[in-house]
N, C-alpha and C positions, 0 to 999 in steps of 0.2 A: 504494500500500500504506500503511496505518494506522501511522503511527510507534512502535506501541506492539508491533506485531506484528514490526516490523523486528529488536526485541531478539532473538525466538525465533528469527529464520529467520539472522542473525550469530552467534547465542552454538550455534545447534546443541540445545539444552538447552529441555526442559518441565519447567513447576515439576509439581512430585507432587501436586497439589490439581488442578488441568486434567485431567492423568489417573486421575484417582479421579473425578474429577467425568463425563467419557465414558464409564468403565467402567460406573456405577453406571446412567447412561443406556442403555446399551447394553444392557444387563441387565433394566432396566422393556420396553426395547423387545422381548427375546425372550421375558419374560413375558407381556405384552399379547399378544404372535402366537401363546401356544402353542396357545391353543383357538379358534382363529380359523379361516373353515373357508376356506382361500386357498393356490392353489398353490404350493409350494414355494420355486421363482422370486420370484413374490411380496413373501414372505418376508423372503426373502434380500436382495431389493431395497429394501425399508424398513426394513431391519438396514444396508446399507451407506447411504443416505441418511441415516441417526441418525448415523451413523461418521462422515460428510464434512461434514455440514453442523452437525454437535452440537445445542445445544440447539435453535436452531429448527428444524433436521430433526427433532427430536423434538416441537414444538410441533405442526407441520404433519403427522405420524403421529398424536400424539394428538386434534388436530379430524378428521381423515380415519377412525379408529378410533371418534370419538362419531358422525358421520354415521354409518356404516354401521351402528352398532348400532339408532341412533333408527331407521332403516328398516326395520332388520330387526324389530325391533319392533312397529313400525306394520301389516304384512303380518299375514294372518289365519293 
């Protein structure tokens, strides 16, 4: 474990910037899925990937979200 991470999982305690910073993530990511046409599950599943993994869970929805649009595009 990363020494830096050690403080948070001993002190117990998130600074309010970490969590304003996931919430506001969290939030691009249920905007991005609203008009998405993807099962519910789905969904749900790269709503909780955004949540566990934070910002690169979020990197890796947003190239996953440009692929599928570039394709869906491409299609006649």
């Amino acid at each position: 474990m990363p020494a830096p991470v050690i403080v948070f999982v001993i002190t117990q305690q998130l600074p309010p910037i970490l969590l304003l910073a996931l919430a506001i993530l969290l939030y691009l990511t249920v905007w991005d899925l609203w008009n998405e046409d993807m099962p519910f599950l789905t969904k749900a599943w790269w709503v909780l990937l955004v949540f566990l993994l934070h910002v690169i869970g979020y990197l890796i929805f947003r190239i996953f979200i440009a692929a599928r649009r570039r394709g869906r595009g491409a299609q006649p």
